[in-house]
C-alpha positions as CSV (number, residue, x, y, z in Angstrom):
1,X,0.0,0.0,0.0
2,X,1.2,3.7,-0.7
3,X,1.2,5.1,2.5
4,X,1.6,8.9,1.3
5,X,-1.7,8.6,-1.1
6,X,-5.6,7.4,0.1
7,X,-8.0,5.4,-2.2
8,X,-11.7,4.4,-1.4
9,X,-13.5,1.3,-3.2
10,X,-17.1,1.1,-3.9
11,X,-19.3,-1.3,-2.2
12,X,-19.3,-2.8,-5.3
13,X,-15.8,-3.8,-5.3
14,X,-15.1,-1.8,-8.5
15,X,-11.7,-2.1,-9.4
16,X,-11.2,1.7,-11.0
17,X,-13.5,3.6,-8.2
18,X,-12.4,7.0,-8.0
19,X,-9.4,8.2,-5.5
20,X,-10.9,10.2,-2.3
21,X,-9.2,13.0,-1.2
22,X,-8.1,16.7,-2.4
23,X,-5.4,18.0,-4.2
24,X,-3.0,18.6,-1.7
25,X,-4.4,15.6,0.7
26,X,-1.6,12.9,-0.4
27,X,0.9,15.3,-0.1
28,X,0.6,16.0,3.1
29,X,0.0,12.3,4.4
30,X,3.4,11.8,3.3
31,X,5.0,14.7,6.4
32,X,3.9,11.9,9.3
33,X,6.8,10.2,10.3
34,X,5.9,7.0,12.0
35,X,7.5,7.2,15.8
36,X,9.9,5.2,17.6
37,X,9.0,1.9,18.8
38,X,10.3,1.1,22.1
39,X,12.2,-1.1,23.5
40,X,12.7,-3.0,26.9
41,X,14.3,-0.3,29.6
42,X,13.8,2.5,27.6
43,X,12.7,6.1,29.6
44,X,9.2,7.4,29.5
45,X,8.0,10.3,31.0
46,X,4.4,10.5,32.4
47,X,2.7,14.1,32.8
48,X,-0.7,15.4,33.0
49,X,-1.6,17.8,30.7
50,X,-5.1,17.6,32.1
51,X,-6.9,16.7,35.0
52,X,-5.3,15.9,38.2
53,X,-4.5,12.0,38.5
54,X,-5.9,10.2,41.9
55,X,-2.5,9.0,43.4
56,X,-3.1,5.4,44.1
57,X,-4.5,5.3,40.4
58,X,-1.8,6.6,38.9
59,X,1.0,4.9,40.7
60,X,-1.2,1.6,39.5
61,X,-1.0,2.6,36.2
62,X,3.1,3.1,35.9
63,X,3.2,0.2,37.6
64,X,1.8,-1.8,34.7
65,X,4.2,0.3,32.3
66,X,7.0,-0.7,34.7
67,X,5.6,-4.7,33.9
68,X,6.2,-3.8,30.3
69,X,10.1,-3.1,30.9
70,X,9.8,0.6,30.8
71,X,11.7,2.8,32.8
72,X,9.4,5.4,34.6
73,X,9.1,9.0,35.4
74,X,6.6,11.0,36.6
75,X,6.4,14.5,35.9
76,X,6.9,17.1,38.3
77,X,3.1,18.6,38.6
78,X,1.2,15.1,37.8
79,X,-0.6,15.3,41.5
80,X,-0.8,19.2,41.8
81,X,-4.6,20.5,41.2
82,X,-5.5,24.0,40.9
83,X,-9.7,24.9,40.0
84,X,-10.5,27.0,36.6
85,X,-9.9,30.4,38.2
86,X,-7.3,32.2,39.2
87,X,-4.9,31.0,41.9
88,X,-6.4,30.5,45.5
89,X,-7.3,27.8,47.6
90,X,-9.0,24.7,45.8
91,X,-12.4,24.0,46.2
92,X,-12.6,19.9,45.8
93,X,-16.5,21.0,44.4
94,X,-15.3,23.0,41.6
95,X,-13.6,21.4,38.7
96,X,-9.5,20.7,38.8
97,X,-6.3,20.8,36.6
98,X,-3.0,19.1,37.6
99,X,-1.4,22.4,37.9
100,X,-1.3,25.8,36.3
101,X,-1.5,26.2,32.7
102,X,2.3,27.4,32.5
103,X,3.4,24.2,34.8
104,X,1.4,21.9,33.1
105,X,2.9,22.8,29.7
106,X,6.5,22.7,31.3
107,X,6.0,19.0,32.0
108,X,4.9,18.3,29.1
109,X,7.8,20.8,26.8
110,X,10.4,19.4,29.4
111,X,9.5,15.8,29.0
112,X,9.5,15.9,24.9
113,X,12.7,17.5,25.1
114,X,14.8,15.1,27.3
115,X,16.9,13.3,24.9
116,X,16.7,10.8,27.4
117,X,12.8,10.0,27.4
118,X,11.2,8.1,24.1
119,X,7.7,8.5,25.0
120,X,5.7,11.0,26.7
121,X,2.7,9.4,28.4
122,X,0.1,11.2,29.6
123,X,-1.4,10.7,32.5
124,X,-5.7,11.0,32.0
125,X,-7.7,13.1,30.1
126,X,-10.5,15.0,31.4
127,X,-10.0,19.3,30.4
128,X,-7.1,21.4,30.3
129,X,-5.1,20.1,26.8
130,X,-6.3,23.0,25.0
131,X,-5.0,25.6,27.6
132,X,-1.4,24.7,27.6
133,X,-1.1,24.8,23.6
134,X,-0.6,28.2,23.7
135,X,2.1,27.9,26.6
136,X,4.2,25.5,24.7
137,X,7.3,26.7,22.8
138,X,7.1,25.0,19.2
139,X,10.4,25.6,18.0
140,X,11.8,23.7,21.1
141,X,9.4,21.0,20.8
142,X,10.0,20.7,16.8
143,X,14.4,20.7,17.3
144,X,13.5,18.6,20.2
145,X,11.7,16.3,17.6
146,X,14.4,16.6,15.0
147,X,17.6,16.3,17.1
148,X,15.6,12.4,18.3
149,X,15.4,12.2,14.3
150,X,18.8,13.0,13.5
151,X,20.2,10.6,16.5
152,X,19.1,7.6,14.8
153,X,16.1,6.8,17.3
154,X,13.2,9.2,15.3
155,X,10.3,11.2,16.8
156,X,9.3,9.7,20.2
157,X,6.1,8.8,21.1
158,X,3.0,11.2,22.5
159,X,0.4,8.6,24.3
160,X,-2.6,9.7,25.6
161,X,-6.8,9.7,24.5
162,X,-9.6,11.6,25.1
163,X,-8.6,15.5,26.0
164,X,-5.0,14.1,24.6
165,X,-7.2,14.7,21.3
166,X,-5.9,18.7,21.1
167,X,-2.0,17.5,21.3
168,X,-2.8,14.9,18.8
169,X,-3.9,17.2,16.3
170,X,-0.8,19.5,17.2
171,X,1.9,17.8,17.5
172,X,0.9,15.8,14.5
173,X,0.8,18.4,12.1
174,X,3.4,21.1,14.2
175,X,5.8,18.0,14.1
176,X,4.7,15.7,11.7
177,X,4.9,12.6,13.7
178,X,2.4,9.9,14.3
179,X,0.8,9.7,18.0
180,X,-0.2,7.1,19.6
181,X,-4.2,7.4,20.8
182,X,-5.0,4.9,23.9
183,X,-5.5,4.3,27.6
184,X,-3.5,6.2,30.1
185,X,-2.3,4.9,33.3
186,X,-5.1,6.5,35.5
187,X,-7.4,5.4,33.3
188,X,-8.1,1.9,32.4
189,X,-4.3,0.7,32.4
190,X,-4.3,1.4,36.5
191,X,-7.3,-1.4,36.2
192,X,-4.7,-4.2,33.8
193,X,-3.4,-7.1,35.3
194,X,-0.1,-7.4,33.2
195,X,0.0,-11.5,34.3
196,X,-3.5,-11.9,32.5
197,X,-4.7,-12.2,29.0
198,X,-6.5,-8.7,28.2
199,X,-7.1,-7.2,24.5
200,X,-6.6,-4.0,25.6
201,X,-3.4,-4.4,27.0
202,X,-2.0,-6.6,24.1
203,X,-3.1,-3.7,21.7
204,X,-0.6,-0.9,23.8
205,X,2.1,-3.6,23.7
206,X,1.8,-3.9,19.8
207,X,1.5,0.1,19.3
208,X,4.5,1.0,21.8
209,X,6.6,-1.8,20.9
210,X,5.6,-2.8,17.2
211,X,3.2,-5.0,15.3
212,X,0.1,-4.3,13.3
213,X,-3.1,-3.8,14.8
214,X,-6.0,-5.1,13.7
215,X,-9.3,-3.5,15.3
216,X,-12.7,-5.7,14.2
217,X,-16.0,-3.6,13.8
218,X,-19.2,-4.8,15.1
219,X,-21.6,-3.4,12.3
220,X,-21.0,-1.8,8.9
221,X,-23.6,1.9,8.6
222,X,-22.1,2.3,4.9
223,X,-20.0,-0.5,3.1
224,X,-16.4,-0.4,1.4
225,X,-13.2,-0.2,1.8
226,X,-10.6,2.8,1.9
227,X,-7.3,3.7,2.7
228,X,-5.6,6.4,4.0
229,X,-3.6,7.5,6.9
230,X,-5.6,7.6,10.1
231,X,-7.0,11.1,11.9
232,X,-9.5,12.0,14.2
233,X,-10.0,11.2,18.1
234,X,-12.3,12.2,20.4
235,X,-15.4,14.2,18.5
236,X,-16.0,17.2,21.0
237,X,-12.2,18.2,20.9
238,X,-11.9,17.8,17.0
239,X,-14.7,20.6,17.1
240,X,-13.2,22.6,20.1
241,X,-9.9,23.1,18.5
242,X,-11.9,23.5,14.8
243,X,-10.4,27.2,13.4
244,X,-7.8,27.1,16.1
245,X,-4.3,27.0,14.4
246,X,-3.7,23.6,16.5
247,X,-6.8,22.0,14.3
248,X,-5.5,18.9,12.2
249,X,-5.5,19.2,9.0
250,X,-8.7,18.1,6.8
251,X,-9.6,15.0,6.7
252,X,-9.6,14.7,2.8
253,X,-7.7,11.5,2.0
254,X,-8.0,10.3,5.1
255,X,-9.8,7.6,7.5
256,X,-11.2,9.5,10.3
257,X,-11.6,7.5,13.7
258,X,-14.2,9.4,16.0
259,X,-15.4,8.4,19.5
260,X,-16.5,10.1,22.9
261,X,-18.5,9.7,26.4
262,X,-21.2,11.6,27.7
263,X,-22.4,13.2,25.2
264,X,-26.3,13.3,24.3
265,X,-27.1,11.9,20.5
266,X,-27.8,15.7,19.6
267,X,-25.4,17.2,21.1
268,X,-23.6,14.4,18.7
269,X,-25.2,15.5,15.8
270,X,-24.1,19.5,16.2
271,X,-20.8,18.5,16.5
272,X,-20.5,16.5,12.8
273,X,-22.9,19.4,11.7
274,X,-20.2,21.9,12.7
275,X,-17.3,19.7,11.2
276,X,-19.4,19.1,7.8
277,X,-19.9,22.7,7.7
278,X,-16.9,23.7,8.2
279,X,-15.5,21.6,5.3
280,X,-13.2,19.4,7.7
281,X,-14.8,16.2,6.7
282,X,-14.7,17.2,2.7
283,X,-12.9,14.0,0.6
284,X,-12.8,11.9,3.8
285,X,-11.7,8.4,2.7
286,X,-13.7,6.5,5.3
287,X,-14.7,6.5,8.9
288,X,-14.5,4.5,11.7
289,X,-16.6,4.6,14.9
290,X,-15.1,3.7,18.1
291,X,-17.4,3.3,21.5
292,X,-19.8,5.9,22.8
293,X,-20.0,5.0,26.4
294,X,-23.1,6.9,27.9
295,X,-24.1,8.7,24.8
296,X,-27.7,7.3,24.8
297,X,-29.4,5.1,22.8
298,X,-27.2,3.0,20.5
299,X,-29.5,2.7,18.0
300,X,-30.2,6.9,17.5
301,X,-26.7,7.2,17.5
302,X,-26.4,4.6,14.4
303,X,-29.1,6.8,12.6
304,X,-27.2,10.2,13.4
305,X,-24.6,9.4,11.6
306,X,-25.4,7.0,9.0
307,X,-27.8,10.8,8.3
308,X,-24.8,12.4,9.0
309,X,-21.8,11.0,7.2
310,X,-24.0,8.5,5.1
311,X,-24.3,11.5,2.2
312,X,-20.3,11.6,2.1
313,X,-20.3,8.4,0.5
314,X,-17.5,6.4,2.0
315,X,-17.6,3.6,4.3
316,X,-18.5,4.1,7.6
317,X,-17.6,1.3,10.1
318,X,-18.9,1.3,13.7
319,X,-18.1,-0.8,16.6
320,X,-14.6,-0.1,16.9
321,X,-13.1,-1.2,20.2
322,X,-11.1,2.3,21.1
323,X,-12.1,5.3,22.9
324,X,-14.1,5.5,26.3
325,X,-14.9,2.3,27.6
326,X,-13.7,-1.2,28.7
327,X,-12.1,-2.0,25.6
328,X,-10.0,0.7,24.7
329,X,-7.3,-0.6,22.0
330,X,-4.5,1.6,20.7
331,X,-4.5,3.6,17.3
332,X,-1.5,5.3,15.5
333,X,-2.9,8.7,14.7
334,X,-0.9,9.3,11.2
335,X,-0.2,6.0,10.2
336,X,-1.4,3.7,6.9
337,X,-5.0,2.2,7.8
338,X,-7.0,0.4,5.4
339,X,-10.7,0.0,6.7
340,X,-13.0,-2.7,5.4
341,X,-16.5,-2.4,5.8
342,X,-18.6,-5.0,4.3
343,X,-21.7,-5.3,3.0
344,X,-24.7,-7.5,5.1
345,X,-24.8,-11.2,3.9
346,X,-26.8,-11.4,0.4
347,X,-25.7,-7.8,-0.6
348,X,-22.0,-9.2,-1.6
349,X,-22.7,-10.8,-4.9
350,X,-19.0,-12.7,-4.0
351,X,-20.1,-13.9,-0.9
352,X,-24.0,-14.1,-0.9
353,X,-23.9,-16.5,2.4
354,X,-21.0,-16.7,4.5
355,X,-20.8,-19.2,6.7
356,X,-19.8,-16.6,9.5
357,X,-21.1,-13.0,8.9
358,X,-17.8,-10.5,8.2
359,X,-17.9,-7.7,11.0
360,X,-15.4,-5.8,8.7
361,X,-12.0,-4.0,10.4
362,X,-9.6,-1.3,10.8
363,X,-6.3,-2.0,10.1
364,X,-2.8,-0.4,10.7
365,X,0.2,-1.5,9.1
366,X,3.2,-2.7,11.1
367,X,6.3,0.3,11.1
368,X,9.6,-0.3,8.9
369,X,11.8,-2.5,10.8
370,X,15.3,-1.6,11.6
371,X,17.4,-1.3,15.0
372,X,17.3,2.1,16.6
């Protein structure tokens, strides 16, 4: 597969369907370099651009990095908590950051720039990403990026989901480097037994180590197949950041991966309306729809956005097992994905009757191999 270009295929499996995308799209799918795998005892650095971490929780979740072989550092403002406001004494009923906006970015900046660290971790989502984008000094961030390049090792990785969603966006395109989209360690990885078999945990392995990933869907809302390199995240911070200049780039060309929690089916709805209106989803190659724990009735969402992104005319898989929720498996943001989304059993004129219905899947290619 090209990994700089993007190509959708009809439902009908037509061999010359059209390519997806806008001048300009393939072009710019070719900037992501793919980051660093790790290895065994190799430095990461875990920081909370966000919300404050619970202690126990987060001392839970390095643990299970630890179990992986990694070496383990916490940055220096991961437990502070400050409210919204300005400074003064915290009020455990109002909402609360890890920190200031200005020591919460200094984590994070001092963290990417430690030649020492190959991934930057963060620690939980919740708010605060999009206030620290402003406080982060690009140019160290980008010859931070490029001196790791230069050494032989290439980018590191940023690790994080939900709120992470604004650094995705900008570090991707600001650096252009692949991220790494998935459970943090006071999330769901405080709650992984590393001795036990869990699908969740095997899919962080493969994406911080190496290996393709293979992510089934559960239900196809449009079929086909496309390819493209992967974008998205969590919905409500794709339109937060929309006409900010740390948005990603449009979609066009690309397979766009949207999930979220807590958020009503219109509420939903107003979100992709701003997105289609805005142009961002214009050319998308395909898109694939993670979980949407507590976001109502499954069925009303299926009809939002088969209404939605059904006119668009690519395929639209749903069911993915990433985002909010107790499978939460690990996406390269930038990479090659091809997404298969196949047509109910006795619409496929090559396969009238399977034996065992295709769910359809999202897959990422493995990285170039090579010793760092």
């Amino acid at each position: 597969m090209n990994s700089g270009g993007a190509r959708a295929v009809a439902a009908d499996g037509s061999p010359d369907a059209p390519a997806v995308g806008t001048p300009g799209g393939a072009e710019r799918a070719r900037k992501a370099r793919r980051y660093a795998r790790l290895r065994p005892g190799d430095r990461v650095a875990v920081v909370a651009p966000s919300g404050p971490a619970e202690p126990a929780r987060l001392e839970a979740g390095c643990a299970v990095l630890r179990d992986l072989g990694l070496d383990v550092v916490v940055g220096k403002h991961a437990l502070d908590r400050v409210n919204l406001g300005p400074a003064g004494p915290v009020r455990g009923d109002w909402h609360r950051l890890a920190g200031t906006d200005a020591d919460r970015a200094a984590d994070l900046q001092a963290a990417w720039c430690d030649p020492r660290v190959r991934a930057v971790v963060c620690a939980r989502g919740g708010y605060g990403a999009t206030r620290v984008l402003d406080r982060l000094d690009w140019d160290a961030l980008h010859a931070a990026t490029e001196a790791s390049v230069a050494s032989g090792g290439g980018p590191k990785i940023l690790h994080g989901s939900s709120d992470i969603t604004a650094l995705h966006g900008a570090f991707g395109t600001r650096l252009e480097t692949t991220t790494s989209f998935g459970p943090m360690p006071a999330g769901v990885v405080a709650d992984l037994d590393p001795a036990a078999p869990d699908a969740s945990l095997d899919a962080l392995r493969t994406a911080l180590f190496g290996g393709a990933a293979v992510l089934p869907g559960t239900r196809t809302l449009r079929p086909g197949r496309a390819e493209g390199p992967l974008t998205g995240g969590t919905l409500s911070l794709l339109a937060a950041v929309l006409g900010t200049p740390y948005a990603p780039p449009p979609a066009a060309g690309r397979i766009v991966f949207l999930e979220d929690v807590t958020e009503a089916p219109y509420r939903i709805d107003r979100m992709l309306v701003q997105l289609l209106q805005a142009g961002w989803f214009d050319g998308a190659a395909g898109f694939a729809l993670g979980s949407w724990k507590d976001c109502g009735d499954p069925a009303e969402l299926d009809a939002v956005f088969a209404a939605r992104l059904g006119p668009l005319g690519v395929p639209i898989l749903a069911g993915i097992p990433a985002g909010h929720g107790p499978r939460q498996h690990t996406l390269e943001l930038g990479a090659p994905a091809v997404l298969h989304a196949p047509a109910p059993p006795g619409h496929d004129p090559a396969h009238p009757h399977p034996a065992v219905p295709d769910t359809g899947a999202l897959t990422l290619e493995a990285p170039p191999g090579g010793a760092r």
